[in-house]
Every structure is written in structure tokens, then in C-alpha cells.
C-alpha positions in Angstrom: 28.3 -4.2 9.4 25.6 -2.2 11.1 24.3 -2.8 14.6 20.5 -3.3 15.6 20.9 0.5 17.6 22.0 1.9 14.3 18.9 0.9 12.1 17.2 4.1 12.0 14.2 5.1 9.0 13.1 8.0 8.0 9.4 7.7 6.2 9.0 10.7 3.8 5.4 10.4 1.8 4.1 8.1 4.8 0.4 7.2 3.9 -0.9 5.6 6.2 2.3 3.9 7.3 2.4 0.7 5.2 6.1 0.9 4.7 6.9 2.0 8.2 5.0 -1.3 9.8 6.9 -3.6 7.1 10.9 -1.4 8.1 9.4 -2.1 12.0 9.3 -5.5 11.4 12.7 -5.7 9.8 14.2 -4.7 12.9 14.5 -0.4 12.0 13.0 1.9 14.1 11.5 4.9 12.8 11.7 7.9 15.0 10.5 10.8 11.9 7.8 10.4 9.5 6.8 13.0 7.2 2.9 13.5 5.7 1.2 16.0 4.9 -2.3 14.2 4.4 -3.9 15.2 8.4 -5.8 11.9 8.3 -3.2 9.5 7.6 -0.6 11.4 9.5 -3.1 10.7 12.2 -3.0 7.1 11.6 0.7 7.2 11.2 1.1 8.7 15.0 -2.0 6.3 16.3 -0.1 2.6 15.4 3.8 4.9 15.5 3.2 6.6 18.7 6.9 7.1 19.5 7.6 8.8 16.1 7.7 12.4 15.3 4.9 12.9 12.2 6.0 16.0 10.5 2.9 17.4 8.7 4.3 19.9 6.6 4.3 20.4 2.9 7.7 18.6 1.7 8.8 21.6 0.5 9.1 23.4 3.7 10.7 20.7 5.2 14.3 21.2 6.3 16.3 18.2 7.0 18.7 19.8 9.1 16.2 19.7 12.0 15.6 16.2 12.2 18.9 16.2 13.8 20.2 12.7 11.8 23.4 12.3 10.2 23.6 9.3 7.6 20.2 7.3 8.6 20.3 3.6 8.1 17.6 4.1 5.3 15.6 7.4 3.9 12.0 5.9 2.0 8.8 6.3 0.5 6.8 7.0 -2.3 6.0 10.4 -3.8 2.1 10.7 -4.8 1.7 9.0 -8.1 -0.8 10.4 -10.4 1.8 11.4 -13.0 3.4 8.3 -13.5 0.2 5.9 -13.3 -1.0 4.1 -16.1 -4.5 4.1 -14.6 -5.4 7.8 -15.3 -4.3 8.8 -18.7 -5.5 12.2 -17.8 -2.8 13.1 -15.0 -0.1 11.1 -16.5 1.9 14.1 -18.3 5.4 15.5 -17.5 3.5 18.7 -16.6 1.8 17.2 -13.4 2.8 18.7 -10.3 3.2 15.8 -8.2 6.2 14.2 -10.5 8.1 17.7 -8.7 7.7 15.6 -5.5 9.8 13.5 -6.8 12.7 16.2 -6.9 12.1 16.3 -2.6 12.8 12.7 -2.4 16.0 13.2 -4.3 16.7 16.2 -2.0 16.3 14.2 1.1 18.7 11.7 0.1 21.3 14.3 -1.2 21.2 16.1 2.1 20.6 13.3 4.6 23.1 10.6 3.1 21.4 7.2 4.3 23.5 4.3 3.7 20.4 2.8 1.8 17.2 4.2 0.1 14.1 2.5 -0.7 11.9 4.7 -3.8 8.2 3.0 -4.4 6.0 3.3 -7.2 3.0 2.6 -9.3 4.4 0.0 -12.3 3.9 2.4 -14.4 6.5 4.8 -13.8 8.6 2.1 -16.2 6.9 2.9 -19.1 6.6 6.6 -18.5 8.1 8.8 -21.0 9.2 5.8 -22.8 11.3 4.6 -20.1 13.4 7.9 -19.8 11.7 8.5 -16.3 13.6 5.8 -14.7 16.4 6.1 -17.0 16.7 9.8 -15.1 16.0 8.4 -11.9 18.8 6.1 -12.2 21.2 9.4 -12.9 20.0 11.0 -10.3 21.0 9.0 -7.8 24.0 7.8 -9.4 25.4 11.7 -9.4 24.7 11.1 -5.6 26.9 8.1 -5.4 24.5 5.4 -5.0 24.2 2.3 -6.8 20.8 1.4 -7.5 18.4 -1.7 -8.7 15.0 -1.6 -9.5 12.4 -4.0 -9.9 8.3 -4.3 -10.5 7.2 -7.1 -7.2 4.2 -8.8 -7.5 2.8 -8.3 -3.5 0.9 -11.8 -3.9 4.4 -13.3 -4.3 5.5 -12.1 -0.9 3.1 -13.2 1.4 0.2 -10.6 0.4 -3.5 -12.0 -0.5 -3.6 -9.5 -3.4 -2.2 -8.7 -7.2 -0.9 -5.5 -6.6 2.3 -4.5 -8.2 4.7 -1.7 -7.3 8.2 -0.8 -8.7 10.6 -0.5 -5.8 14.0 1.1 -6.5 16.4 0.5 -3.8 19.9 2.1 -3.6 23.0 2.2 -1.5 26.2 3.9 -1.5 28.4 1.1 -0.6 28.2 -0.4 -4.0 26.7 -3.6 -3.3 25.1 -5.3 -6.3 21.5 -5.6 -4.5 18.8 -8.7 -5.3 15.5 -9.1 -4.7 14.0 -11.4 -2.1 12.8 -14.5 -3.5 9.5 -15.0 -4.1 6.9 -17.4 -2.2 6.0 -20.5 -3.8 2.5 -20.1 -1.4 0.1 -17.4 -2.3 -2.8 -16.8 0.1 -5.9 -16.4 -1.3 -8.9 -14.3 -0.6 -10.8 -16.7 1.6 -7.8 -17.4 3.2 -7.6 -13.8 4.4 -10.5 -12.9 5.6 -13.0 -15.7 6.1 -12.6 -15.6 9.7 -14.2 -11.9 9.6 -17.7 -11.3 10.7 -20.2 -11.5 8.7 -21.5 -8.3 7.9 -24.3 -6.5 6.3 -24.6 -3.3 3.6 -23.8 -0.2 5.3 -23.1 -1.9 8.6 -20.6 0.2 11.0 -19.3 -2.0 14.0 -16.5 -0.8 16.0 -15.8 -4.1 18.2 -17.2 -7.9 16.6 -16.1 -11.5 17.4 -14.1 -13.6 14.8 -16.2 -16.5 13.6 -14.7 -19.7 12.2 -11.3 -21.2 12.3 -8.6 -19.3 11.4 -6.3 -19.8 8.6 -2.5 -19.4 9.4 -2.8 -16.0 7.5 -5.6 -14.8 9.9 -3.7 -16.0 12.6 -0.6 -13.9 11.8 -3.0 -11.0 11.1 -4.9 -11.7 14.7 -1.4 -11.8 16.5 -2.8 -11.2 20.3 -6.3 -9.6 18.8 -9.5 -11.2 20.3 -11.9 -9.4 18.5 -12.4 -8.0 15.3 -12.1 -3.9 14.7 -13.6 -1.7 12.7 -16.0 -3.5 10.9 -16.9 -0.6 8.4 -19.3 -1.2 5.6 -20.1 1.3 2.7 -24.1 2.0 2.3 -24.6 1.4 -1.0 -28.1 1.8 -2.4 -30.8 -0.8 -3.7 -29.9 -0.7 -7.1 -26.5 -1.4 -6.6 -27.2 -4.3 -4.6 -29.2 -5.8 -6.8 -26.4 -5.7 -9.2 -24.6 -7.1 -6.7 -26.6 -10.3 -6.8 -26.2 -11.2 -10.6 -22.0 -11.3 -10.3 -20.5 -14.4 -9.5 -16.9 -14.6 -7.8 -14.7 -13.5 -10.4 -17.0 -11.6 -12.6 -17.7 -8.4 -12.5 -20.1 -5.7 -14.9 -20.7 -7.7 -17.8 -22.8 -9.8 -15.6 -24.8 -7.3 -14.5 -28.5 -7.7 -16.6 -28.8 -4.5 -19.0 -31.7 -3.7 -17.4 -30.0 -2.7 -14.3 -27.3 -0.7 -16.5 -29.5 1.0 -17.9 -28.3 4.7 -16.4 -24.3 3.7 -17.9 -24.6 5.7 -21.4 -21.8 3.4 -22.8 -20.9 0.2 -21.0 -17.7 0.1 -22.6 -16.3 2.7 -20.7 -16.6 0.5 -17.8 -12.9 -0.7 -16.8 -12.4 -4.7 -15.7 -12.4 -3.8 -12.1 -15.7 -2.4 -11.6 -18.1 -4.4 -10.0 -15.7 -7.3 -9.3 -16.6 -9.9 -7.3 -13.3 -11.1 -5.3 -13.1 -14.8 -6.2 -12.5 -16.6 -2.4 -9.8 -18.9 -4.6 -7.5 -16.9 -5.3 -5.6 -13.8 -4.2 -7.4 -10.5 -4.4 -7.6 -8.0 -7.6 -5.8 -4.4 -6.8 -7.9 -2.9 -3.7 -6.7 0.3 -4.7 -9.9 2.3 -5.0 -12.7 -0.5 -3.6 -15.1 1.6 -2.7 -15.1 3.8 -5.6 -14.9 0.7 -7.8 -17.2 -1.3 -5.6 -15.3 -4.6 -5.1 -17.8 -6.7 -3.6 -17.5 -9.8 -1.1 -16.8 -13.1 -2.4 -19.9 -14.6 -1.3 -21.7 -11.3 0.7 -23.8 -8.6 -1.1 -21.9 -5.8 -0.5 -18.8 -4.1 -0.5 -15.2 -4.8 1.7 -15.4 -3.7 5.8 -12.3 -1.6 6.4 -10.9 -4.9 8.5 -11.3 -7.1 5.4 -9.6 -4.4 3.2 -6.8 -3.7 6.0 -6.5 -7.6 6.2 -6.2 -7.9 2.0 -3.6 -5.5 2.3 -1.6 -7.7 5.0 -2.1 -4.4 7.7 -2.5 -6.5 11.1 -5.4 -6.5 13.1 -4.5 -4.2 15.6 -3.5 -1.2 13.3 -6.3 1.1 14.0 -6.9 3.9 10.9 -8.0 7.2 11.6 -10.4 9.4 10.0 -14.1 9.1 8.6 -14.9 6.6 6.6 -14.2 7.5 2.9 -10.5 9.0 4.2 -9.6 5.3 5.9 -10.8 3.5 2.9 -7.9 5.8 0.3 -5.3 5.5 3.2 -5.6 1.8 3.0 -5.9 1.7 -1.0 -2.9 4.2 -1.2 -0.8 1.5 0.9 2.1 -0.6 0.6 1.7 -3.5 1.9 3.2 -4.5 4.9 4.2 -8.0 4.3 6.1 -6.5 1.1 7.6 -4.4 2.5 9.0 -6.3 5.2 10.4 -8.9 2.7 11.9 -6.2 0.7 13.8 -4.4 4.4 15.0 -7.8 5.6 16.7 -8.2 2.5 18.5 -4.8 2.9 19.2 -6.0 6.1 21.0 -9.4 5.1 23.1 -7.8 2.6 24.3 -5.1 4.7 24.8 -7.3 8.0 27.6 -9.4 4.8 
């Protein structure tokens, strides 16, 4: 059984720090994270100011320094690109970023944790026709760790938003690991964020009041907040605005008038989540890439503030990102979120407190 002072993380692959918050929550303290990204290492250190945010390329990272013997838990997420079913392009075994992969498995080999948590895009199961995570599952299995894998649904944990992610978890105490239940409640989009100030194309407000009554989702996000933070808006131009106006909650592209299309050279290139209106109903599409696919307000003309984005993605209210505007907006795409996470850590938690 392990004690509270023995729940110790180690973040390798960090982002932003979606996974840390949600492992913080559990009740495991993370005193090394690892990212090479300078922006979201920056963020990392700004909300984790007691860790040590190692900034190196993986590969020069040597795990004897850290100065940890058998960590509660080792976890992250290599980059993605080769495994994602979104870009056809990068997804081949020759992509660079699936040799991150290979430092994950070093970690664990070298640092021992009792537990490890591996994330994902969904599409890692497919890969390769499935011998991707058939590998993966002999990989760590050579280490001595039984493993379970499954493809979560964050909407089902507590999490305003579609987004799936396959999260591997493995231990070498050979306990037979389940998934948390899911929620029977899922929070929509209006639920989320209608509290948020009402803002305007292109508008950049550090500090704004809350408006409205809060749901019990924004009040969990507030926690002691009294004030809304970084209220960033994209400036998008007139034309896209005036798109903007023609797409009703749920829609997106198609209606768009052709007339204001007219500089696509083939419409059917465009994917389902361009130009999608977030319907206030329901939980949100993927925020992955919002700005580039320019997910638009549910009843606003213009695209997500940071706050609203952070807040679709379960980050609280007082986790402050770092960076300019564009790099903030791909740390919190590139997220786990939080609430998942945390659902997912409690439940290594119980099963190793049995």
C-alpha cells in the first residue's frame, strides 16, 4: 500500500501541463517535468512552480540525475504526428517523432515506477494495422509490467468536449487495471463557458468580470477566481466574419454562401471541423487546432478567447499560459485534459491503496 509522501510523478512530454494538474489533483506531487517546447515549459514552471522543468531534448536526458529511485508513476505522451489519423501525410513508420516513443520506454526501463501512464491520439490503434500497440504491449511486458489500454471519451469524464485519447496504463505489480467509470452527466458547451465575458473579434483583455450565473462547471473552473483572465481573441478579417454570420450552432462550411467561398478551389477538401460553430447544447467538437480551424462561438461572431478554450479543455481559471498568442492557443489544443486525467490517476490510486 503506498503512502500520500510516496506519490511522486515524473511528467516526461509535459505540454502545457494537462496531465500534471489532473496527477496534482489525484494526490501525486510532481517534483520533475521534462519539455523541450520553451513556451510550454514556461507554462509548465508558471502553474508548477515547485517543479524542476527540464528543457532538454529527451535524448540528452539522463535519468540518473533526477535522483529518484522507483517513482510512484513515470507519464506522458510522446508528440503524435506519426500515429494520428488526422494527417495522412506524417503518419508513416518513418516519422521521427514515433522514435520518441523509444525514450518513453527508456525512462520506464531505467526509472522503474511502480505504475506508468502512456497517452495518445486514437489513432495510434489502428496504426500499422494494430501492430503499433501490439509492440507496445511487448515492450513493456519485456519490462515486467502488466498493461491495459483503452480509447476514453474526455466528455464522459467530466470534460465539456469530444476528444478522445488512448491511454495505456501499466504496473508491475500485476494487477488487472480498469477504467474509471464513466459520467452519466456530460457538460455541455454553454454550460462551460457562458459565464465568460462577452467579447469581441480580435479583442485582447488580460483582467474582465464574469457575467451571468455560474453553472456548477464554471464554478469548479472559478474555484477562488473573481475575475476572468486572459481574454484572448484571434483578429480574423472581414471576410471571415462574414462567413461567420451565415453558420448556425452546429454547422459549419457548407453553410457558408458560395459567394463567400469563392477563393476555396475545391470545397471538398474542406474537413467537417472547419468553420464549426460550437453548438451551446452540447459538449464541444475536438479544440485541437481552433484557431487554425476557426471554431467559432456558439452565438458570438468570432473565434474562442484563450479562457473559453482553457475552460473547454477543463484547465481552471487560474492556470495562467505563457507565450504569445498563437503558441498558448497549440499548448492548450495539444492538452490532456485535466478533469481526465484526474479521473484516470484516482483510479491508479484506488487500486494501488487495495
Amino acid at each position: 500500500m503506498s503512502k500520500n509522501n510516496e506519490l511522486v510523478g515524473i511528467d516526461i512530454f509535459s505540454g502545457a501541463g494537462g496531465l500534471s494538474l489532473g496527477a496534482v489533483k489525484a494526490g501525486i506531487s510532481i517534483p520533475i517535468a521534462i519539455e523541450k517546447d520553451s513556451n510550454a515549459a514556461k507554462t509548465f514552471k508558471r502553474n508548477h512552480p515547485n517543479a524542476l522543468v527540464i528543457t532538454k531534448d529527451i535524448a540528452n536526458v539522463n535519468t540518473k540525475e533526477f535522483g529518484i529511485k522507483e517513482p510512484f508513476i513515470v507519464f506522458g505522451g510522446p508528440p503524435c504526428q506519426g500515429f494520428s489519423l488526422s494527417n495522412s501525410k506524417t503518419r508513416n513508420n518513418t516519422n521521427g517523432n514515433n522514435e520518441l516513443y523509444h525514450h518513453f520506454v527508456r525512462f520506464i526501463a531505467e526509472l522503474k515506477p511502480k505504475w506508468f501512464l502512456f497517452e495518445n491520439v486514437e489513432g495510434i490503434v489502428s496504426y500499422n494495422q494494430g501492430k503499433t500497440v501490439d509492440l507496445i504491449h511487448q515492450n513493456f511486458e519485456d519490462l515486467g509490467y502488466s498493461t491495459k489500454y483503452e480509447v476514453l471519451k474526455s466528455s464522459d469524464y467530466g470534460v465539456p468536449q469530444d476528444r478522445n485519447r488512448f491511454i495505456l496504463i501499466g504496473n508491475k505489480m500485476g494487477i488487472d487495471f480498469h477504467f474509471p467509470e464513466k459520467q452519466n452527466k456530460r457538460i455541455t458547451v454553454k454550460e462551460a463557458i457562458s459565464d465568460l465575458p462577452k467579447l469581441s473579434n480580435g479583442q485582447m483583455d488580460e483582467i474582465l468580470p464574469y457575467k451571468g450565473t455560474p453553472s456548477n462547471y464554471a464554478k469548479k473552473m472559478r474555484g477562488r477566481s473573481r475575475r476572468a483572465k486572459q481574454n484572448y481573441v484571434s483578429k480574423n478579417n472581414d471576410l471571415v466574419i462574414e462567413r461567420y454570420k451565415h453558420i448556425k450552432p452546429g454547422q459549419n462550411w457548407k453553410a457558408i454562401p458560395d459567394n463567400l467561398m469563392i477563393n476555396y478551389k475545391n470545397k471538398n477538401n474542406c474537413h467537417s471541423g472547419i468553420y464549426k460553430r460550437l453548438n451551446p447544447d452540447t459538449p464541444s467538437v475536438v479544440i485541437s487546432n481552433y484557431r487554425k480551424n476557426m471554431l467559432i462561438h456558439p452565438n458570438q461572431n468570432r473565434g474562442l478567447s484563450v479562457r473559453e478554450a482553457a475552460r473547454i479543455q477543463s484547465f481552471p481559471d487560474n492556470f495562467i499560459f505563457e507565450g504569445s498568442l498563437m503558441y498558448i492557443q497549440q499548448q492548450i489544443g495539444n492538452a490532456v485534459p485535466p478533469l481526465l486525467a484526474e479521473a484516470i490517476f484516482k483510479q491508479i490510486i484506488r487500486y494501488d491503496n487495495k
